[in-house]
N, C-alpha and C positions, 0 to 999 in steps of 0.2 A: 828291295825287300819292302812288302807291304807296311803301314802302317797300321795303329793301336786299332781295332775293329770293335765297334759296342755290339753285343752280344744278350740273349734273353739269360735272366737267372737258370741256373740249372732247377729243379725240382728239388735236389735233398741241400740246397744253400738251408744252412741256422737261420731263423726267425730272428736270433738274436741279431745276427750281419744284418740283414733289412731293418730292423729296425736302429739299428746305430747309423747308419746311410741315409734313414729318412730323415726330412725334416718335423722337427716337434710341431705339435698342435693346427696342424691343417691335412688334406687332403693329400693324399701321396700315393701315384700308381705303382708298379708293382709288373714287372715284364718276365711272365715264365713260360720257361721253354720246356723243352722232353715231351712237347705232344706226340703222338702217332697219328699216322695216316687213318681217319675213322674213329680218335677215339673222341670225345666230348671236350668242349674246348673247356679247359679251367678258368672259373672266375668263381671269385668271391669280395667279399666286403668286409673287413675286419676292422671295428672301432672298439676304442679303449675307451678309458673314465672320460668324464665330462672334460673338455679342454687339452683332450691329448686330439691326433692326429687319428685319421683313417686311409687305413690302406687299401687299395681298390687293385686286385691282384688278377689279371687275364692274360693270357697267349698272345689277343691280337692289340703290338703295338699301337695301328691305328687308331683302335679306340680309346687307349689309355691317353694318347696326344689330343685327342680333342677333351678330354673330361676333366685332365688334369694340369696343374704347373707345373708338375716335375715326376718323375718316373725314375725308381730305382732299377736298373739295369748292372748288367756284367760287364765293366775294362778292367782289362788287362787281369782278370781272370776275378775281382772283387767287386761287390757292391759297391755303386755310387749311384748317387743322385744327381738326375740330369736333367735340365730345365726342359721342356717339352720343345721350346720356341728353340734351341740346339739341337734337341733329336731331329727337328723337323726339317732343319736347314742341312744336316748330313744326310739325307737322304740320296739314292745314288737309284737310277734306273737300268738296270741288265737286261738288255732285249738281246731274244735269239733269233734271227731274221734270214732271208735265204737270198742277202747281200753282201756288201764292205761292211766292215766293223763300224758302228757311230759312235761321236765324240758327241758327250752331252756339249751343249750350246749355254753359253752363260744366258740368264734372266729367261730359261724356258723352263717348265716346270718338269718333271718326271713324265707323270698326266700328257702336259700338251707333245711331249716329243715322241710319246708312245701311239697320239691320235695322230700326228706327222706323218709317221713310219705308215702306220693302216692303211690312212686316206690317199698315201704316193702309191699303192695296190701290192707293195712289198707284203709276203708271208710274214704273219708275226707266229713262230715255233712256241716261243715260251717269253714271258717275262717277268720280275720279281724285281721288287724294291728291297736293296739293303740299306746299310746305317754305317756311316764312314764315324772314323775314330777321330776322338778331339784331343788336342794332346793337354794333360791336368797336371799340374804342378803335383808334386806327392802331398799327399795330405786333403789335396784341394779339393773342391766338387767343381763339377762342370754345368758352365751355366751361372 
């Protein structure tokens, strides 16, 4: 049985949950999902009074990890707050290839095992970065 999977906010998640998940008075991204194929990617930028936090709310993970500390995301079906430098380390590479199944390689990046595959003249069909689960104490945030 698979393990806990971090997941983008759904779209009709309460403002209220994000904002109890975020941390006070700093910058805090914001990971939503329910795009369609075609439709415009969500972003916005929501800051409160002077000295609270802003939330920076977009579809593409990638960019909330480089912009931000932490990223409100969906485990185990609720908001938490997940330090970017942990989103970044669960990352997991799924190539489709028209070979053997590959095991990722410790200390090679997603990136370089995907340039590997190309440059050995293997077909790459499809591939996509997902976000492996961390497991959190209840109550706790991750990261």
């Amino acid at each position: 049985m698979p393990g806990p999977v971090i997941l983008p906010l759904d779209p009709a998640t309460p403002l209220i949950e994000i904002l109890r998940a975020a941390p006070p008075a700093e910058a805090c991204g914001v990971w939503l999902g329910g795009t369609r194929a075609g439709s415009p990617t969500p972003m916005a930028r929501l800051s409160g009074a002077q000295g609270s936090g802003t939330l920076l709310v977009r579809s593409d993970l990638g960019a909330l990890l480089r912009a931000v500390a932490t990223v409100v995301v969906s485990f185990e079906g609720r908001p938490v707050a997940v330090s970017s430098t942990v989103l970044a380390l669960g990352r997991m590479l799924e190539i489709v290839a028209d070979g053997p199944r590959l095991m990722r390689i410790e200390g090679e990046s997603p990136e370089a095992l995907l340039a590997d595959v190309r440059q050995s003249g293997r077909r790459v069909a499809a591939s996509r970065v997902r976000y492996a689960g961390v497991d959190v104490p209840t109550g706790g945030t991750l990261g």
